[in-house]
C-alpha positions as CSV (number, residue, x, y, z in Angstrom):
1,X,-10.0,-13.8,-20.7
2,X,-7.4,-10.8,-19.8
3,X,-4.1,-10.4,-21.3
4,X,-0.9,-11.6,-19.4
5,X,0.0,-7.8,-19.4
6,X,-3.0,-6.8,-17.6
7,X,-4.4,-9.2,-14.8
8,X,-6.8,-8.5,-12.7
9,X,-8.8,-11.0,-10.6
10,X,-11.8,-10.9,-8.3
11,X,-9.9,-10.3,-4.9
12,X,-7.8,-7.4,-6.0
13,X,-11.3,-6.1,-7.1
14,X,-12.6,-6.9,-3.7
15,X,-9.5,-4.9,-1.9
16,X,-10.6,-1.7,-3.8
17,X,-14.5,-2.3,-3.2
18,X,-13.7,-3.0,0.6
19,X,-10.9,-0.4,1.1
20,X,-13.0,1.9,3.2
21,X,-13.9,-1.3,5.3
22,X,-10.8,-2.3,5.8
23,X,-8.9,1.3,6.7
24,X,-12.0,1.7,9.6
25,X,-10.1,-1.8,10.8
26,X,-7.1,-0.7,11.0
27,X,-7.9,2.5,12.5
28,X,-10.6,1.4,14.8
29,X,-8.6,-1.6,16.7
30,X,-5.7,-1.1,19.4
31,X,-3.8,-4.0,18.1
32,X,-3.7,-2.9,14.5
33,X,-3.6,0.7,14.5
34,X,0.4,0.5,14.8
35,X,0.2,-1.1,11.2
36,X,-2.2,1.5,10.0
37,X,-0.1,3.9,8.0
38,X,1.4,0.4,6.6
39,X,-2.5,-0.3,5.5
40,X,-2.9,2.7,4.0
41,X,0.3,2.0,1.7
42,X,-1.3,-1.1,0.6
43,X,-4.7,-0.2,0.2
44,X,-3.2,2.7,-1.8
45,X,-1.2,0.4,-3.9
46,X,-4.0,-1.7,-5.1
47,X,-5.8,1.3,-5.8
48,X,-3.1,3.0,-7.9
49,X,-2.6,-0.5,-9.4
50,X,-6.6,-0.9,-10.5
51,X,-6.9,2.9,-11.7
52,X,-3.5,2.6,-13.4
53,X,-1.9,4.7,-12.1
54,X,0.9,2.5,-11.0
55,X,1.9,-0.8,-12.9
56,X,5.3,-1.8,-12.2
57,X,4.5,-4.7,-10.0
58,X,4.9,-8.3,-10.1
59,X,1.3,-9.6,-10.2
60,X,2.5,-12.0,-7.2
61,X,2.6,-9.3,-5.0
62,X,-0.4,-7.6,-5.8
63,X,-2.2,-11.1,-5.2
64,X,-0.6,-11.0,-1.6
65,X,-1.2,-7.6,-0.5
66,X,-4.6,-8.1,-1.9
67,X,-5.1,-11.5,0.1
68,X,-3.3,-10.1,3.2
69,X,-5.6,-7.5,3.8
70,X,-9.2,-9.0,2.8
71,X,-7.6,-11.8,5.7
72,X,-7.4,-8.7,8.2
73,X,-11.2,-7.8,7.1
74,X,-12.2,-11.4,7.8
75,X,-14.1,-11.7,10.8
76,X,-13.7,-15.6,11.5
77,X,-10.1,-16.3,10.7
78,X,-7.5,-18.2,12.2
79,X,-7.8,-16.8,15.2
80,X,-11.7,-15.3,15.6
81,X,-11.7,-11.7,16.4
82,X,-13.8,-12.0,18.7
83,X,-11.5,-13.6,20.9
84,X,-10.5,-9.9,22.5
85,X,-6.6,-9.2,23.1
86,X,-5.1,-12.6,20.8
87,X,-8.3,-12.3,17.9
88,X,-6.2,-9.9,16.1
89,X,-2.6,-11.7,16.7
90,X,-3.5,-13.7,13.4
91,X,-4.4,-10.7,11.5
92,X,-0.8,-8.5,12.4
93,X,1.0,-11.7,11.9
94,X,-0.4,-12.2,8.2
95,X,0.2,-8.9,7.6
96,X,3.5,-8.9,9.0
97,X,4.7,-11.5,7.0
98,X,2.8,-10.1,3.5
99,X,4.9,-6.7,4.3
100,X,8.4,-8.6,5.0
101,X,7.5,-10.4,1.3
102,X,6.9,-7.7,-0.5
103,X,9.4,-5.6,1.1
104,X,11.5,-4.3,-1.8
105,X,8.1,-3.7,-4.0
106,X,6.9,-1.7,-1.5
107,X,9.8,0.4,-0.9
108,X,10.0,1.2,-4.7
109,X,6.0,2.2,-4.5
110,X,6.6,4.3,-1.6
111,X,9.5,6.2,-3.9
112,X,6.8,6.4,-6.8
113,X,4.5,7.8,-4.3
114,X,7.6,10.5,-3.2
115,X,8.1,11.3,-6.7
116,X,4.4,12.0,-7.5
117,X,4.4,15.2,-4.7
118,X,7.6,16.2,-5.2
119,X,7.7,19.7,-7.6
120,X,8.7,19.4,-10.9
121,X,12.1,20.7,-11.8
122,X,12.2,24.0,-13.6
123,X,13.4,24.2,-17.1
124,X,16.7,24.7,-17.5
125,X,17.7,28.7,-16.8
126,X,14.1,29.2,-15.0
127,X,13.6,30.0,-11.6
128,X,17.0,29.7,-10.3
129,X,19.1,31.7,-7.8
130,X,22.5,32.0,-8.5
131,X,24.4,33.7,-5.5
132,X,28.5,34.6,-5.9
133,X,30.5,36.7,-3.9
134,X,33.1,39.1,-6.0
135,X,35.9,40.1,-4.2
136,X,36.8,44.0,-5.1
């Protein structure tokens, strides 16, 4: 059994095994590609989560991002995808609703994620300018 501090359960592991699956979804049907940049945040999330890379989440809302998108891989959901122009309502509205959850999570991910490409300050004295005007 896992520790408390470190869960990890067989659909997160799916996510991360099926990401490439579930990015060609996004990007490959009219009615989802709108929420693809939002996919790739979440797909990205799990990922970070799983190589440890990034930790501070609630495991609550890795269970629903993870369950939100293996629903959008799903084939016969609620609403068959099959069903061409309304198959995919189901899918944007499950992940519509998995976003608006775990809205403040994800905004604090996305500022991880800003803070990852962003330079490193210099050390204090290095590489700054210092421009001043003397008046003669």
């Amino acid at each position: 059994m896992k520790a408390p501090s470190e869960p990890e359960d067989e659909n997160i592991r799916d996510v991360a095994s099926k990401a490439a699956d579930i990015k060609k979804k996004f990007l490959n049907q009219k009615s989802l590609k709108q929420w693809a940049d939002l996919g790739q945040v979440l797909l990205s999330l799990v990922g970070d989560y799983i190589s440890g890379k990034y930790r501070e989440i609630p495991y609550w809302v890795l269970s629903a991002v993870s369950l939100a998108l293996l629903y959008v891989l799903n084939p016969l959901d609620l609403i068959p995808d099959v069903f061409l122009g309304v198959g995919y309502l189901d899918d944007v509205t499950v992940l519509a609703f998995c976003i608006k959850l775990v809205e403040k999570e994800l905004e604090k991910y996305k500022q991880f994620l800003a803070g990852q490409t962003q330079p490193k300050p210099a050390r204090e004295g290095e590489g700054r300018v210092i421009d001043i005007e003397v008046d003669q």
